[in-house]
N, CA, C and O of each residue as an XYZ file, in Angstrom:
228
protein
N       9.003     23.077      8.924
C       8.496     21.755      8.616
C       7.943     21.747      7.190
O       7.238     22.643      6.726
N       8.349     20.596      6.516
C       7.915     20.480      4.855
C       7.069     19.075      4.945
O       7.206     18.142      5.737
N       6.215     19.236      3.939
C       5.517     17.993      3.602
C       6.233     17.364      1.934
O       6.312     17.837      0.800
N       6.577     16.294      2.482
C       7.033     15.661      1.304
C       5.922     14.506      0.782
O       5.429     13.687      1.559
N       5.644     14.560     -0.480
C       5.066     13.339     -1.255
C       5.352     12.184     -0.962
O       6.535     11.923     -0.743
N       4.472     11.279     -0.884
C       4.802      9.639     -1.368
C       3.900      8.768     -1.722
O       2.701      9.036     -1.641
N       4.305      7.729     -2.116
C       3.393      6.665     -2.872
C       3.060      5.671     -1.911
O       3.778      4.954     -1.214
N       1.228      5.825     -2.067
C       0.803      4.736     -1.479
C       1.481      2.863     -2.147
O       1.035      2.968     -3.290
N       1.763      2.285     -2.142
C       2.081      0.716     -2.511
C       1.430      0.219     -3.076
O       1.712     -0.935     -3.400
N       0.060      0.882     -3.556
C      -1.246     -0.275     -4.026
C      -0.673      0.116     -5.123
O      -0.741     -0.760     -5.986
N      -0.217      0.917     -5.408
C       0.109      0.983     -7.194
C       0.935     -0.083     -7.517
O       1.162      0.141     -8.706
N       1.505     -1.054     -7.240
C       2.080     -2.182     -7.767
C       1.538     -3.412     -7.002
O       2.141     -4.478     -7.123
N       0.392     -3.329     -6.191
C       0.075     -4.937     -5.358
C      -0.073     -5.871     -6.637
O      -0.630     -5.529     -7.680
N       0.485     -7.038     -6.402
C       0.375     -7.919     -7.192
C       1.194     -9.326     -6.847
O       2.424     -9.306     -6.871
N       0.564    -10.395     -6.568
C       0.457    -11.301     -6.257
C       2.140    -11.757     -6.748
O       2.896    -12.319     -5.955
N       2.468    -11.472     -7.906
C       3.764    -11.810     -8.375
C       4.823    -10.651     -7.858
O       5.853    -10.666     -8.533
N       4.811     -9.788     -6.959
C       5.553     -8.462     -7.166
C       6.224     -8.383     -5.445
O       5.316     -8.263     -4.623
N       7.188     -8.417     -5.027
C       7.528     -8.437     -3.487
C       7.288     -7.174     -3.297
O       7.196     -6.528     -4.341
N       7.116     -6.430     -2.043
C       7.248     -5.014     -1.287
C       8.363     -4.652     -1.718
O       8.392     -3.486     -2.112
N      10.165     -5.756     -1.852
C      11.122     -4.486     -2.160
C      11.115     -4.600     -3.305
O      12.039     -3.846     -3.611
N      10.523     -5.236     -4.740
C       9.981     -4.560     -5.833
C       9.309     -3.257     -5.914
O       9.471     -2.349     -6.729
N       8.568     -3.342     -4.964
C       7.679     -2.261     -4.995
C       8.545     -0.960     -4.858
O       8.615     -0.113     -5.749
N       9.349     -0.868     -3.380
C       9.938      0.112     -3.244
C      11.081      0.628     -4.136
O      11.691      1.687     -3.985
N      11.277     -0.344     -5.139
C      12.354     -0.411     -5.840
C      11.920      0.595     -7.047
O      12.597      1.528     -7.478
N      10.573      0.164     -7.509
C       9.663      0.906     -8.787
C       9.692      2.304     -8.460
O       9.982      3.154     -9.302
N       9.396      2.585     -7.236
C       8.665      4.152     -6.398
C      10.246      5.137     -6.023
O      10.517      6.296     -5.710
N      10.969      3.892     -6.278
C      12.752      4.871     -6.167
C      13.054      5.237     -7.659
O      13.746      6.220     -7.920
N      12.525      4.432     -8.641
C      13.065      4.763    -10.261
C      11.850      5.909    -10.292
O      12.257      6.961    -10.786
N      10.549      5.943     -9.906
C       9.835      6.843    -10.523
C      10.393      7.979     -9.308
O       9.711      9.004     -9.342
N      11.102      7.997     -8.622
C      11.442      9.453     -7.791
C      10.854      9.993     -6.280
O      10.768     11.098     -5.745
N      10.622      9.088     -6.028
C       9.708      9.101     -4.570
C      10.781      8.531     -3.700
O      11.183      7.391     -3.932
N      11.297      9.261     -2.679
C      11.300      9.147     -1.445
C      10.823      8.620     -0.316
O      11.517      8.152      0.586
N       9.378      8.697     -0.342
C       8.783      7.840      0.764
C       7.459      6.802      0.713
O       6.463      7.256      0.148
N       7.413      6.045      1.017
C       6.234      4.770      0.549
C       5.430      4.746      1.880
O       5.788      4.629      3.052
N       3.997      4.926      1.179
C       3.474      4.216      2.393
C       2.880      2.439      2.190
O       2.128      2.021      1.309
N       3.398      1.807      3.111
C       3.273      0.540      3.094
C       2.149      0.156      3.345
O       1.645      0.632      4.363
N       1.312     -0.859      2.512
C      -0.043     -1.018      2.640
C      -0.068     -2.584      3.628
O       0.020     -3.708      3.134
N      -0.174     -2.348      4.735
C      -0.459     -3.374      5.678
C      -2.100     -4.023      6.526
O      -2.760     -3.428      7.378
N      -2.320     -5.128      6.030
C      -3.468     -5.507      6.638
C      -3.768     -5.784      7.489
O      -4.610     -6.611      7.140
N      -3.787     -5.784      8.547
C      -3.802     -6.442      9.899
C      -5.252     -7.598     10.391
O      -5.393     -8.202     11.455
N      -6.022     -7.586      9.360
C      -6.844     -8.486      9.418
C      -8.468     -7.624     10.200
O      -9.653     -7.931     10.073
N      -8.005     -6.839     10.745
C      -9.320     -6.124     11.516
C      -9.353     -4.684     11.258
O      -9.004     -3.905     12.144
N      -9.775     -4.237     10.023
C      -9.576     -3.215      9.672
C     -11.264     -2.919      8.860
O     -12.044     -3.442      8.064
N     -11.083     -1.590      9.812
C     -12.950     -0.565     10.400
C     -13.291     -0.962      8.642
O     -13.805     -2.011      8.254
N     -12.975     -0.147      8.030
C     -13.463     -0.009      6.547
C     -14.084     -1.528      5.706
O     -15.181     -1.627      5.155
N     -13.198     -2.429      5.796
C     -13.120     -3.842      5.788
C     -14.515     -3.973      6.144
O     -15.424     -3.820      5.328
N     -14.693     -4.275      7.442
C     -15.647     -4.729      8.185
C     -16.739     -4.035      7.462
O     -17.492     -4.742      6.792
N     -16.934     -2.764      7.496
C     -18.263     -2.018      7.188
C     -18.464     -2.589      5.360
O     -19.605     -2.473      4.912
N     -17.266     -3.222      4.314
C     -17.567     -3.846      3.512
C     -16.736     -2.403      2.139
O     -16.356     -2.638      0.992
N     -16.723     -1.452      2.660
C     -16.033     -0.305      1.616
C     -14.177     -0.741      1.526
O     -13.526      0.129      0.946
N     -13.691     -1.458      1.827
C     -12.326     -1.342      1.858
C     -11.750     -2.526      0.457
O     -12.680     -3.110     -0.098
N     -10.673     -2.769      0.061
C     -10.465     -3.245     -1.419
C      -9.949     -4.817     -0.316
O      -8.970     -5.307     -0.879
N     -10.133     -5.250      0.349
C      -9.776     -6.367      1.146
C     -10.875     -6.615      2.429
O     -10.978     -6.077      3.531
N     -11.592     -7.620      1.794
C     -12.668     -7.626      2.400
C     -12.470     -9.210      3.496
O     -12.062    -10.280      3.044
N     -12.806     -9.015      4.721
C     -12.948    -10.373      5.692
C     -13.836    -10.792      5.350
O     -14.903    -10.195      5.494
N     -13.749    -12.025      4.739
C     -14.773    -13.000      4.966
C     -14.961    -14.111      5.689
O     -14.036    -14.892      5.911
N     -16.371    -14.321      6.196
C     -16.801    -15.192      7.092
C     -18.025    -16.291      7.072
O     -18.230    -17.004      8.053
């Protein structure tokens, strides 16, 4: 078993930029695998106020 590298997605979030932009950037810079940054709206970190996407209420 090998551990292979990959790029978290926040390196290109941007309001103007789609996900298969994203994956598109992370294939020219040589990466293989993306991890996709998904919010689901109820997320621990969030809540406690440390996370870069904060719920507000």
């Amino acid at each position: 078993m090998s551990i292979e590298v990959g790029v978290n997605m926040e390196f290109i979030r941007s309001q103007d930029k789609s996900f298969a932009a994203g994956v598109e950037v992370a294939a020219r810079l040589g990466y293989k695998y993306v991890e996709p940054m998904v919010h689901n709206g109820r997320e621990l970190l969030s809540e406690a106020g440390y996370f870069h996407s904060l719920i507000r209420r």
